[in-house]
C-alpha positions in Angstrom: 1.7 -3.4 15.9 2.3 -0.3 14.2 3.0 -1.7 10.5 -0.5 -3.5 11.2 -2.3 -0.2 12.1 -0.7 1.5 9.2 -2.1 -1.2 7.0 -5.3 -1.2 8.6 -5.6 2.7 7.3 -4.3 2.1 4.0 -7.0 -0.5 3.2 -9.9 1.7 4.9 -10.6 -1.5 7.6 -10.7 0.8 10.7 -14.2 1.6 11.0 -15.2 -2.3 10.4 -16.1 -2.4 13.7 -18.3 0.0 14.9 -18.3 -1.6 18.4 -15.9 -1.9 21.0 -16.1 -4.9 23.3 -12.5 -5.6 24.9 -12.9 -8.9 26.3 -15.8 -10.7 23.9 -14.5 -9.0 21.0 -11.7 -11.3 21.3 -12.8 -13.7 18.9 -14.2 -12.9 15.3 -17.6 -13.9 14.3 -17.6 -17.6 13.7 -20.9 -18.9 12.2 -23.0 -17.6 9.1 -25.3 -15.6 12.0 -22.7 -14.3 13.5 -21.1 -12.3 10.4 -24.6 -11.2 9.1 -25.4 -9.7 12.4 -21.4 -8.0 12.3 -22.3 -6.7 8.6 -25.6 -5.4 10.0 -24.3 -3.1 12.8 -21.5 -2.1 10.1 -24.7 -1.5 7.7 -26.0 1.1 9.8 -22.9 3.3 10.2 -22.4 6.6 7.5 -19.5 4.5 5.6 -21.4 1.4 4.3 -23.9 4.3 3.5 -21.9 6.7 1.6 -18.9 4.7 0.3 -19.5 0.8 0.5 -22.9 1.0 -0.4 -23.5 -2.6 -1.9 -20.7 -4.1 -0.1 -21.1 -7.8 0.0 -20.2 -9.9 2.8 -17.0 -11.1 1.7 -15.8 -7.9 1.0 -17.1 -6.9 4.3 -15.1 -10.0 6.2 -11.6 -8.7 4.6 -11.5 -5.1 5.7 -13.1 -6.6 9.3 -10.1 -8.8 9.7 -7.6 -6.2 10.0 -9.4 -4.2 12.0 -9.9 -7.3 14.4 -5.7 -8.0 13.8 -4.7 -4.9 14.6 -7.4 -5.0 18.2 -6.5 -8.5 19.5 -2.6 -7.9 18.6 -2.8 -4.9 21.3 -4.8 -6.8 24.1 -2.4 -9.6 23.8 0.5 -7.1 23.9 -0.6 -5.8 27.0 -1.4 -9.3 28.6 2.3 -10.6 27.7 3.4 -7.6 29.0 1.4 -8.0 32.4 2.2 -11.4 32.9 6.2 -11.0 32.6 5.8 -7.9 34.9 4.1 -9.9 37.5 6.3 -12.6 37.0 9.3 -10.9 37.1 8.0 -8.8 40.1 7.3 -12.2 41.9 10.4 -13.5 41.7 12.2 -10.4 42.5 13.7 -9.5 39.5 12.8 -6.0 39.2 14.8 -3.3 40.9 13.5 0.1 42.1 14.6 1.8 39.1 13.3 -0.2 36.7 9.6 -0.6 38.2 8.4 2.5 37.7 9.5 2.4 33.4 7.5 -1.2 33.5 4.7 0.9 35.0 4.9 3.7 33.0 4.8 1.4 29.7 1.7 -0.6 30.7 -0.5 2.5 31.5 1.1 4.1 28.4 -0.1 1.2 26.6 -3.7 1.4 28.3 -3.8 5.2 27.3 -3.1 4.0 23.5 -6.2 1.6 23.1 -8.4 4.0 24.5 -7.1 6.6 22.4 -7.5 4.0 19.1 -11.3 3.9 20.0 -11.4 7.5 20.4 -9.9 7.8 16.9 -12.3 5.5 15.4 -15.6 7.0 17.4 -14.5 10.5 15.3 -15.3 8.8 11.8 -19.0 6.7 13.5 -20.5 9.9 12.3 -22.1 12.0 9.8 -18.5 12.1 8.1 -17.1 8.5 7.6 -13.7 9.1 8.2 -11.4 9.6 11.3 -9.9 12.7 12.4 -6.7 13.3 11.1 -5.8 14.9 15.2 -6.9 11.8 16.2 -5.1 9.7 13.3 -2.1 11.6 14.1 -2.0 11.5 18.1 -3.2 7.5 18.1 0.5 7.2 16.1 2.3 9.7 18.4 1.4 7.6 21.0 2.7 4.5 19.9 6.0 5.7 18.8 6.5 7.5 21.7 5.8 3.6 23.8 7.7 2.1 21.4 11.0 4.7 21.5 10.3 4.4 25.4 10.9 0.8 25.3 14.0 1.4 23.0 15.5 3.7 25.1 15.0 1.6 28.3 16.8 -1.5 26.4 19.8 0.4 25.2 19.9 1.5 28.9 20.3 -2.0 29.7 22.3 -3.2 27.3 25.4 -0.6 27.4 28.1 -2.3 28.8 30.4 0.9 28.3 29.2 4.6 28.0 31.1 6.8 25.1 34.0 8.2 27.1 34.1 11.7 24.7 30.9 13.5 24.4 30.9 16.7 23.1 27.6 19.3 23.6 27.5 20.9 20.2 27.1 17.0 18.8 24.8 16.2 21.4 22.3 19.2 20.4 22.8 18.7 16.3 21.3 15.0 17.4 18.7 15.8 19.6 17.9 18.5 17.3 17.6 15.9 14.3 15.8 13.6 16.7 13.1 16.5 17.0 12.6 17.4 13.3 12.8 13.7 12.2 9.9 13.1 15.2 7.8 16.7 13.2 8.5 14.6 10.0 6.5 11.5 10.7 3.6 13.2 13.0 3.3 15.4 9.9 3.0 12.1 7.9 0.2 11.5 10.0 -1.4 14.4 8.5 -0.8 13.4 5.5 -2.6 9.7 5.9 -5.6 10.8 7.9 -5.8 13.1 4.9 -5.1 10.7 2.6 -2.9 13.3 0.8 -0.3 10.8 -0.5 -3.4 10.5 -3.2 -3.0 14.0 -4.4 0.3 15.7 -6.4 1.9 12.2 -7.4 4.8 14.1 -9.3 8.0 15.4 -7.3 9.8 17.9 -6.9 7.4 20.1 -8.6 3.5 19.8 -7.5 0.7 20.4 -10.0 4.2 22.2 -11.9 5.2 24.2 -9.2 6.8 24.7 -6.7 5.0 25.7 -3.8 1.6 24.6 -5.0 -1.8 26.1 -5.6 -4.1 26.5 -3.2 -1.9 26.3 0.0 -3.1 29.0 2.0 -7.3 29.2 1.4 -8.6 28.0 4.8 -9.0 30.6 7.4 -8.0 30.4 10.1 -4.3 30.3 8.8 -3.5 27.5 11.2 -6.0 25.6 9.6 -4.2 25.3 6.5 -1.1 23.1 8.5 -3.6 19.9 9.5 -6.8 20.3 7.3 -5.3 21.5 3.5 -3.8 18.5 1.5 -1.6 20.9 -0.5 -0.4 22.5 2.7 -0.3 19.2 4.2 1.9 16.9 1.3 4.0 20.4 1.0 5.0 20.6 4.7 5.6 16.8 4.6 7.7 16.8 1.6 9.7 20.2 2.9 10.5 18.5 6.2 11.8 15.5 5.1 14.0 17.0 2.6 15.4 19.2 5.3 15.8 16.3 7.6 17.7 14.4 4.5 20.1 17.3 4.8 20.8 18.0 8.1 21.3 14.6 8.8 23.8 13.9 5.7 25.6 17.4 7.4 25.7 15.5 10.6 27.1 12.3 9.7 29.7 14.0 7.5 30.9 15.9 10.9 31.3 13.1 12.6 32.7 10.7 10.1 35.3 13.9 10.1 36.0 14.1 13.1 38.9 12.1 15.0 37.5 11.7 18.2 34.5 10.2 17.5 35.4 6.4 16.6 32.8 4.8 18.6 30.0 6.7 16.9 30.3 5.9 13.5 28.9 3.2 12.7 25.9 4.9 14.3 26.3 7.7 12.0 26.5 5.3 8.8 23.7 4.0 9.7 21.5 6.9 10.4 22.8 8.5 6.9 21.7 5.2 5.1 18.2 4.7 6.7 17.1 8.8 6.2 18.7 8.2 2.4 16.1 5.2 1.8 13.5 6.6 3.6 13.1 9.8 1.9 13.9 7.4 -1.5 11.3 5.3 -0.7 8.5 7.9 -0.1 9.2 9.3 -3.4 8.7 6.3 -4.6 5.7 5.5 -2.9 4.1 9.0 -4.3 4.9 8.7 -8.0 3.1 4.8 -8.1 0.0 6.3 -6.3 0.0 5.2 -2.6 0.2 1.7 -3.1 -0.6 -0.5 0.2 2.6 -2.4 0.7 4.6 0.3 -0.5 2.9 3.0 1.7 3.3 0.1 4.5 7.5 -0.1 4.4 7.7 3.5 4.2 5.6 3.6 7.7 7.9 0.9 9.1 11.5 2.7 7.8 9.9 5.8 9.4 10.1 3.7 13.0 13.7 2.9 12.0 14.7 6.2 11.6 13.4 7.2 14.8 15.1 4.0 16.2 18.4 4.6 15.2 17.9 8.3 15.6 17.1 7.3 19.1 20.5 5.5 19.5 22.2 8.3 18.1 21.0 10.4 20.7 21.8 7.5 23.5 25.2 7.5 22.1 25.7 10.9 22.3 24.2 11.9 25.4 25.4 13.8 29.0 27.5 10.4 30.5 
């Protein structure tokens, strides 16, 4: 679901449908009638106006179909997800504890498709493109279901908690698990800015360092969320730090004695940070391209994923 939403902003399909109609949008337009009256409505929006002027109709049907993907894929998440709960629930598999994460989930879930149409409202206007806030919270909002569901499985799959835990470990990982979380929101930024576009040389950008134009926007703040040198630069800046931290951290505990069940944890948090950042350096010097762009969205889940674990492995017993 979010590999498909990641696509669907790479290839500019999000604002194919201009209306939102949760249970008879369901199917796509069918007959000959049906797509010319879809390509009308989408005619009369500021982005057929001022970038796909001339668009024809096939065009039109490719950038509607992910946009229709990525919407059915989330109803029919949350009807699975509804049915097994009610099922479950009916046959009294469900315990107290667990109830109330199922609920959680499913309204979390709710919130997330109301926010996508929020998100895609913000670019129906004068400027025909969504707000990178919008952009940016739509994708907080599915990580933070999707690490939810990840944390509740671990929860239920741990047949025996680490027996040594120390606290100075246990803060280093949540503390990566916080800056690698700043890291992708900030790539957020950096797609609803389409940024990635921009300074397709690294380390240096435009030649420099820290490059030109990255404070002009006043208020200062502004410059974080609505500059694409600021933008790329913070992006690029955290990830590197991340990539270091993180190669600290596994080190330490690959060092230390006590620590044999984590491990293999570590190595694996060390290898997927390594190819992440790898593979968004790649990804910048050939331009953005879509499937490129895409895996680098998808190792950024897996880094939070086994960042996650990390953190589960770690944590207070």
């Amino acid at each position: 679901m979010i590999l498909l939403g990641g696509v669907t902003r790479l290839t500019d399909s999000g604002l194919s449908m201009v209306r939102w109609e949760p249970i008879s949008g369901v199917l796509p337009p069918i007959s000959a009638n049906q797509w010319q009256q879809e390509f009308d409505h989408y005619r009369e929006y500021p982005e057929y106006q001022k970038i796909n002027k001339g668009m024809s109709l096939e065009a039109f049907k490719t950038i509607f179909y992910f946009e229709w993907a990525h919407r059915v894929l989330g109803r029919t998440i949350g009807l699975v997800f509804a049915l097994g709960f009610f099922w479950l629930w009916y046959k009294r598999y469900l315990t107290r504890r667990m109830t109330p994460h199922l609920v959680a989930m499913f309204l979390l879930g709710g919130l997330q498709g109301l926010l996508g149409w929020y998100m895609v409202k913000s670019g129906l206007v004068n400027n025909p493109d969504v707000s990178q806030y919008r952009l940016t919270a739509h994708l907080g909002t599915a990580i933070l279901v999707f690490l939810y569901m990840l944390w509740v499985v671990f929860a239920l799959l741990e047949r025996k908690p680490p027996q040594i835990v120390s606290p100075v470990f246990r803060r280093a990982v949540i503390g990566l698990g916080i800056l690698s979380s700043v890291t992708v929101l900030s790539g957020g930024f950096v797609a609803g800015l389409k940024a990635g576009h921009a300074f397709n040389t690294f380390p240096l950008m435009a030649g420099k360092l820290i490059p030109p134009g990255y404070v002009v926007l006043t208020p200062a703040w502004r410059n974080f969320f609505e500059n694409i040198p600021t933008v790329q630069f913070n992006h690029r800046l955290l990830a590197i730090a991340t990539l270091l931290l993180t190669l600290i951290f596994v080190f330490r505990v690959l060092r230390h004695p006590k620590f044999q069940a984590q491990r293999l944890i570590a190595v694996f948090l060390g290898l997927a940070v390594v190819g992440q950042v790898t593979l968004g350096i790649t990804t910048l010097l050939f331009h953005v391209p879509v499937v490129l762009a895409a895996v680098h969205q998808g190792m950024a889940i897996l880094v939070l994923s086994v960042m996650l674990y990390a953190v589960f492995r770690f944590r207070r017993v």
